[in-house]
N, C-alpha and C positions, 0 to 999 in steps of 0.2 A: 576250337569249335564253339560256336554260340549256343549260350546255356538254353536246356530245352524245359519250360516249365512244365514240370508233374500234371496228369493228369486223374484227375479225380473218376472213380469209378461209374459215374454215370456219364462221363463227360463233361465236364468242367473243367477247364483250365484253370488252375490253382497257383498261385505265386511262388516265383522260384526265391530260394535261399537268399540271392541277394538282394530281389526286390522287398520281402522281409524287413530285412535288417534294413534299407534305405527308408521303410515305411517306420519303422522303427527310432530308428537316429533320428525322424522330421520329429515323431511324436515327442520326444524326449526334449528335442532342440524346444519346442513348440512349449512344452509344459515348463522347460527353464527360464526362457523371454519372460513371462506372464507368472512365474514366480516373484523376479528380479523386480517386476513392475507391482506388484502386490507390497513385496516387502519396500519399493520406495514410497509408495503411498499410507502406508504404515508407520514409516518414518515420520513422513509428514505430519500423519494424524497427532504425533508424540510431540512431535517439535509446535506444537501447535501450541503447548501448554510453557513449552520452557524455552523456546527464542525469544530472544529482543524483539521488541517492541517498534517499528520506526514510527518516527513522528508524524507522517503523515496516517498511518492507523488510528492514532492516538485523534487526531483532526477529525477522521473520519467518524468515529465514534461522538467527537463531540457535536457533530449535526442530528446524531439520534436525540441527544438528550436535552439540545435545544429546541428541539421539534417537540419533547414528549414535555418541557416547561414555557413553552407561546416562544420563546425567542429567534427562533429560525428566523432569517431575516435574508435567504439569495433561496429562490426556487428553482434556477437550476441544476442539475446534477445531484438533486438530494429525495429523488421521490422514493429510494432508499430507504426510505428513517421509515416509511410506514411498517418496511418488515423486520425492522430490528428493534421498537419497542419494547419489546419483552428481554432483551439484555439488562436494562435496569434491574431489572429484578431477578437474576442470577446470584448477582454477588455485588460488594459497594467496593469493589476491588476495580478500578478500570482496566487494567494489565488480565483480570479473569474474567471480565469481560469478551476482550477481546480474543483470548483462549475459545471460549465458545465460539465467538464470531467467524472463528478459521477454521474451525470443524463444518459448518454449515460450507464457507468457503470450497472447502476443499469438495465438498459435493456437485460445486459448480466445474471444478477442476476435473474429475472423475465425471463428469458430464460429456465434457469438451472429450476427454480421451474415448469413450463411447460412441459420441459422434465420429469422430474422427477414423475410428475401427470402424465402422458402419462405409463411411465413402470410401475407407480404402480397399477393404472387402470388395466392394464393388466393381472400383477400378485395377486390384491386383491379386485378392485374393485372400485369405483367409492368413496364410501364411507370413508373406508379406506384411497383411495388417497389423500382427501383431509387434512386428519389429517398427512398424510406424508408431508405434504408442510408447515404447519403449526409446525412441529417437525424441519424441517428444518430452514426456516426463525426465530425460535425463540429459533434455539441451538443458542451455546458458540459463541459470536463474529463477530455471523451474520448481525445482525441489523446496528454493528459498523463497519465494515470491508468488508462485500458483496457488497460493491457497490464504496468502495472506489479506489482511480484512481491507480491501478497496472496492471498489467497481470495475477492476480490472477483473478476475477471475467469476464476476458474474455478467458480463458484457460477453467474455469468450465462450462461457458454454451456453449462454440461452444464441448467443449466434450460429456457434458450430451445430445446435441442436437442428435449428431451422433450417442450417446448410444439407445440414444431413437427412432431413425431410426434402427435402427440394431437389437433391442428387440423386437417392434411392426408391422414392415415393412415387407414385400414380396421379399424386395432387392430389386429393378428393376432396370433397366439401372439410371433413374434418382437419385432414392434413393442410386446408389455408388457413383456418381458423385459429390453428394452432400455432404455426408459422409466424402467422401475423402477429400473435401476442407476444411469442418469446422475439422478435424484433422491436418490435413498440416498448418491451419491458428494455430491452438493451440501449435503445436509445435515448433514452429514458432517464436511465441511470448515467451514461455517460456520452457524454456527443462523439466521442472518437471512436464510434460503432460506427461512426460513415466511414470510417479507414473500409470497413468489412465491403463498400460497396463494390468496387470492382471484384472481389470475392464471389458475391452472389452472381455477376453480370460472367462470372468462369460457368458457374452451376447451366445460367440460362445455354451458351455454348455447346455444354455437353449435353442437355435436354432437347438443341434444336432441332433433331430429326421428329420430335412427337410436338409438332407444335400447338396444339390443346396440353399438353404438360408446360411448354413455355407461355402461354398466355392464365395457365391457373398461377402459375410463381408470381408472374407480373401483377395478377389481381390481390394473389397473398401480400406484394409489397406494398399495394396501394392501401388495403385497410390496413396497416404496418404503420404507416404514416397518420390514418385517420384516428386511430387507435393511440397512439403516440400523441397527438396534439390533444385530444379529449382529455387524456391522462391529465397531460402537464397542464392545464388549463384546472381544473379541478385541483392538484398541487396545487397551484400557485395561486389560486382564489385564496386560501388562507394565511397568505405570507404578505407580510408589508415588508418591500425590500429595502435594506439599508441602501445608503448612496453607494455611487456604483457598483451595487449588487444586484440589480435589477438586471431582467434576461438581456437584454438589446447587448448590455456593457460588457456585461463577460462571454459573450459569443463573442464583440469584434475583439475584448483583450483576446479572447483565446487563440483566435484567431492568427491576431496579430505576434503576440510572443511565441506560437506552437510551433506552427507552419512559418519556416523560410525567415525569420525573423533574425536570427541567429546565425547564418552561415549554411555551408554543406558540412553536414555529418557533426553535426555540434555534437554529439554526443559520443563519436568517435571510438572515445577509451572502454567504454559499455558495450556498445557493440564491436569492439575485440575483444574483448574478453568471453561476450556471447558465442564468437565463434572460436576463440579456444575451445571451450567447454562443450559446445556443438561440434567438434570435426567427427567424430562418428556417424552424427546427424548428416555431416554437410558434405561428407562420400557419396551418402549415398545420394543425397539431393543432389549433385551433380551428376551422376549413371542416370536418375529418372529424368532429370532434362534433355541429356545427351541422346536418351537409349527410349524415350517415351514412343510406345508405338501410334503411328500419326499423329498430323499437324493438331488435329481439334485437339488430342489432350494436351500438346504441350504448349495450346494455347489457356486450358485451361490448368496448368499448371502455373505460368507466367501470372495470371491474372490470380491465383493462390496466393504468390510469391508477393503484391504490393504493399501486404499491409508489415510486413517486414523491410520491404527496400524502403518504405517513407522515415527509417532513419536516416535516409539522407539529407532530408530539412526538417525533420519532428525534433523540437526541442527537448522536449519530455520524455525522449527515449531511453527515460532509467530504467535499470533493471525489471520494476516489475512489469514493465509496457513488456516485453519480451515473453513471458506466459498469454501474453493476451494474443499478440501479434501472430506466433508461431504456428496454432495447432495446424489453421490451412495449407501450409508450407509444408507440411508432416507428411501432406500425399504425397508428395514428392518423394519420400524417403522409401514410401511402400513400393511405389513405382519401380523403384531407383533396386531395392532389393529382390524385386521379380527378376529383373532386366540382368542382373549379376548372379543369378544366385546358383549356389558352390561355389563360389569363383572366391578368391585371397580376398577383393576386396569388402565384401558379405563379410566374411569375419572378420576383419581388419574393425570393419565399421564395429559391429556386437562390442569387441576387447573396448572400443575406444568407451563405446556409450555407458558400459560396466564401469569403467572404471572413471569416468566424469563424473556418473552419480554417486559412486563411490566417496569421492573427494570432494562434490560438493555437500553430502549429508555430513560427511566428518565435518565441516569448516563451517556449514549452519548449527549443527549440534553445539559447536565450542560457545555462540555466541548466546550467553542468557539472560534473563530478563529479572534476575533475585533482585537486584540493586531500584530497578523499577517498582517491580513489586514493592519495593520495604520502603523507598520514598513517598509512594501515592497512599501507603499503609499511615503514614506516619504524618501527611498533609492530612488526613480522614480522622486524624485521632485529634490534632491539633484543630482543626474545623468540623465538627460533627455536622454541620448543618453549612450547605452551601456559602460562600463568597462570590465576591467578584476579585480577580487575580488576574495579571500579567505574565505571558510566557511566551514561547516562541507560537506554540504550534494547538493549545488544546489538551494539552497532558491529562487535567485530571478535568474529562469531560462534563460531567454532572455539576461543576464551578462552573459559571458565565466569565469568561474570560474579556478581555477587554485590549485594545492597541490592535494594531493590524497584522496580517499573518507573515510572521516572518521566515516564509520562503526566500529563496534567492533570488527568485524576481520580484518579491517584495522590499526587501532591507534594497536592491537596488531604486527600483522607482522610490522607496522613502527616502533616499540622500538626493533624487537627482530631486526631486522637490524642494529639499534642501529648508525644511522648516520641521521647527522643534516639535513634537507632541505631545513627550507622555508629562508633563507640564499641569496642562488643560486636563489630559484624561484624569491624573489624580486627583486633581480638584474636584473633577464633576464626577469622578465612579468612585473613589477613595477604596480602592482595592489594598486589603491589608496584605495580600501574600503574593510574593512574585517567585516565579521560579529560573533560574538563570541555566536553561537546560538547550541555549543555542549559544553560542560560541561570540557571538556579538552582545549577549548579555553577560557573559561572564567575563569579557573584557572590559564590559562598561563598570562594572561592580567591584572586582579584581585588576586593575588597572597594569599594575608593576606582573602580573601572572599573563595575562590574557595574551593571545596572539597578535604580534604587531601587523602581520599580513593582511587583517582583514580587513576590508572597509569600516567595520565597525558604525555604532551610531553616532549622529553629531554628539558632537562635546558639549552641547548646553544640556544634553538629552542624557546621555552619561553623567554630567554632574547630579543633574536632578535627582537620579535614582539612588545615587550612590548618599544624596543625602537625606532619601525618603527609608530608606529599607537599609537593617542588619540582618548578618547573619544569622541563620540559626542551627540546618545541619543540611549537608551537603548539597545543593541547587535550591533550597526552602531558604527564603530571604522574610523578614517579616517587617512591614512597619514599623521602625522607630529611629531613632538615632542614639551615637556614642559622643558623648563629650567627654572633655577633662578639667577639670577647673583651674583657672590661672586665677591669682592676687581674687584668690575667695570668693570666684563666681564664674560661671558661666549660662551659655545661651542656647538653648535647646531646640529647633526651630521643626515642629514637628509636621508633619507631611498633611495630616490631616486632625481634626476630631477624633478624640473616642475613648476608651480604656486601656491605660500602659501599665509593664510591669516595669520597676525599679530592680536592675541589675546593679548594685555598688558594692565597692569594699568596707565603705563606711558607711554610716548615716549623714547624711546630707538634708539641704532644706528646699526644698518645692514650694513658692510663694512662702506662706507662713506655716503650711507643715514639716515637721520632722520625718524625715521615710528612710525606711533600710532595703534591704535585698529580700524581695519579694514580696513587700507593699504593690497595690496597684491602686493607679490613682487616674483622674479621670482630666480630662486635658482638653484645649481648645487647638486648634489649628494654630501654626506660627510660632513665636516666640513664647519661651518656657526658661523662666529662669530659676537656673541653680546654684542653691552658695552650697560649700561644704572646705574641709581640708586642702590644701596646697596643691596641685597635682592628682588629686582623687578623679581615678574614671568611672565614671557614670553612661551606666546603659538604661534609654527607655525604649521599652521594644512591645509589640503589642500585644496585649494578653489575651490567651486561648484558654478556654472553661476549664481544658485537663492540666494546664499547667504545663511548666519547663520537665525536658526529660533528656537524660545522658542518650544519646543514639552516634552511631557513626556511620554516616554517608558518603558515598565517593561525591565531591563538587564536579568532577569535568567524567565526559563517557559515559556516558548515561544511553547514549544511543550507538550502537553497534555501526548504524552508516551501510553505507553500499560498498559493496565489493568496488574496489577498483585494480588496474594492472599495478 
């Protein structure tokens, strides 16, 4: 017999027993999702302080504090620096810097998940919703890379925000105004917000039965743009761009090495592994495609789905591009969870999504940033007062760093040029402190150690450093050189002008003084001649106000890298 629900004394039909318990089990289901998701973004918040560092954060920091000392010198992609100024003044630690930097981050991240409950709500439900934010926070790369310090994690939620205005909204005078700015702020920061445009062109799709709502979006886009050129124009009034750093140059590079430059799917092994770590996700994105009720939404699901499929010719589709790309895609998952839901593959998807973030917090927790920290601690004690320095990427931001940025599409166009440089750069910047913290620096300097795989730099360019810079403690190279003296003299041929310390076993003679181990003596560029005993080695390396100190540093690892399969 079909159970008959109790009635209530005044008449009221009152819920039977098992409707109860089903309302029950949803709330319970419901308050565990939004647990799970709390305590990843918790994680987050933690890992903020004790992940590795990647080098490209490090870069990115160093546009703030070239901004905050006149040097800024490429106005695109940096209108950034105006809201991170006040990071200098946290801490002279750049690694705690950038700690701070990813708490803020992470507000952009928990932006994007907010939006993104917001449209799914709309198109699936409440319930649904929340396992969409859960698909999201717990795809490919999220937990490690959504909140770390780029333009990726504030590009996705000032968009998702404006998405989410433009999905659920009425348009009103405010709702453009607003729209417009958190577009013009994304675009702003990063040009690969146009990936988002077929995204919004989904939004207009699902709004076209109220066409005064699709004509207020369209006017939102258009001050979006007007608001965006104003911006970067005001930016860039105050920047003299270095050669090819002016806007024209790095739109067509970008252009040209992003998009299709490279093959189909150049990034390939990142995006398998993203959908490793997504199949929970990507269950249910499949149900919401398949099971989407009518044409219009699963036109605007597809049009969700492009700024994800443009890993098919994006060269740049590393890890962290994937928090950026994803949240729109996420509808799909709420979709996807309506359309199944009780059903094996609903929980199939939850087990999987638990337990990817699972495995990925354990595997970002393992990766820590002490070794960074105690390195840039230890370049700060040695240099109290800025240099100018060579490195890959920008390490210790608040230094002017000097040579070109050695990305991978950098060190490539610098060999097919196939002309020496840091030659001329020493000469004219005379940077005392190099740090060999990319892997073609450390072969140029370590030679017999270094990786024979890589391209590495020209040989003229290798010799040079290897004869401008010693060691001193792990990736910290300093100005000087090592001789040994043969038949009572040698030749010392120093990299630059300045003040050196005498590291010997004995006392030796420098022109016509006597110097021992920890004399410092004051030198010209070039040759530097030393007499002393038989065989005697002699270090002159350049002297820092606190002096020499015992420390130990790892030379190679310094950067944890991207997940790969």
């Amino acid at each position: 017999m079909p159970s008959i629900s109790p009635m209530h004394p005044e008449g009221i039909s009152l819920p039977s027993a098992a409707q109860v318990q089903s309302i029950s089990a949803d709330d319970i289901g419901r308050t565990a999702i939004r647990l799970v998701i709390l305590c990843m973004l918790v994680a987050m918040a933690g890992m903020s302080w004790t992940r590795n560092v990647n080098w490209d954060e490090f870069y990115f920091l160093s546009h703030v504090h070239a901004n905050l000392d006149g040097r800024l010198d490429r106005p695109l992609q940096t209108v950034f620096v105006h809201a991170f100024g006040w990071l200098a003044d946290v801490s002279g630690n750049e690694v705690d810097q950038i700690a701070i930097a990813r708490l803020v981050m992470l507000g952009f991240f928990v932006a994007s998940c907010l939006a993104l409950h917001r449209i799914a709500v709309t198109l699936a439900g409440e319930r649904s919703a929340d396992i969409a934010v859960l698909g999201f926070v717990t795809s490919g790369f999220a937990i490690a890379h959504g909140s770390s310090f780029r333009a990726d994690p504030m590009a996705a939620g000032l968009l998702m925000c404006a998405l989410a205005f433009m999905m659920t909204t009425r348009m009103g005078l405010l709702h453009i105004l607003v729209s417009a700015v958190l577009c013009a702020l994304a675009l702003l920061v990063t040009v690969k917000s146009a990936l988002y445009l077929p995204v919004f062109v989904g939004a207009l799709v699902w709004r076209r039965t109220d066409p005064g709502i699709v004509l207020r979006c369209l006017a939102a886009a258009l001050l979006a743009l007007a608001i965006a050129a104003v911006g970067f124009f005001w930016h860039a009034s105050g920047i003299t761009p270095a050669e090819g750093a002016d806007t024209t140059t790095n739109l067509g590079d970008a252009a040209r090495i992003s998009i299709g430059g490279s093959g189909l799917l150049p990034r390939w092994p990142e995006a398998s592994l993203w959908l490793m770590f997504s199949l929970g996700a990507v269950l249910l994105i499949c149900a919401g495609f398949l099971r989407a009720p009518g044409a219009r939404l699963k036109v605007v699901l597809w049009c969700f789905a492009v700024p994800v499929l443009s890993v098919v010719v994006y060269r740049n589709a590393f890890p962290y591009f994937f928090p950026f790309a994803v949240p729109p895609l996420m509808v799909a998952v709420a979709v996807g969870a309506r359309a199944v839901k009780g059903g094996l593959i609903r929980k199939l998807a939850l087990v999987l999504m638990i337990a990817s973030g699972l495995i990925q917090t354990q595997r970002a927790l393992a990766e820590r940033n002490a070794d960074q920290h105690a390195t840039i601690a230890e370049v700060h004690r040695l240099f109290p007062e800025p240099v100018t320095y060579i490195d890959q990427n920008g390490m210790i931001a608040s230094f002017d760093r000097q040579g070109f940025f050695m990305s991978t599409w950098g060190i490539v166009t610098y060999r097919a040029a196939g002309k020496p440089v840091f030659a001329d750069l020493i000469a004219d910047n005379r940077p005392p402190l190099l740090l060999t913290n990319r892997a073609e620096l450390y072969a140029a300097l370590r030679p017999e150690q270094g990786d024979r795989r890589l391209l590495g730099l020209l040989a003229e360019d290798a010799r040079t450093l290897r004869q401008s810079y010693v060691h001193h403690a792990g990736v910290i190279w300093l100005a000087g050189q090592d001789v040994t003296i043969e038949n009572g003299r040698a030749t010392a041929e120093m990299p630059f002008a300045g003040t050196y310390r005498v590291e010997a076993d004995t006392p030796v003679m420098i022109g016509t003084t006597e110097v021992s181990r920890g004399d410092v003596v004051t030198l010209g560029g070039g040759g530097t001649e030393i007499r002393g005993p038989e065989g005697a080695k002699v270090r002159l390396i350049w002297n820092t106000a606190p002096g020499a100190a015992q420390i130990s540093l790892p030379e190679t690892g310094l950067y944890a890298g991207f997940w790969r399969l």
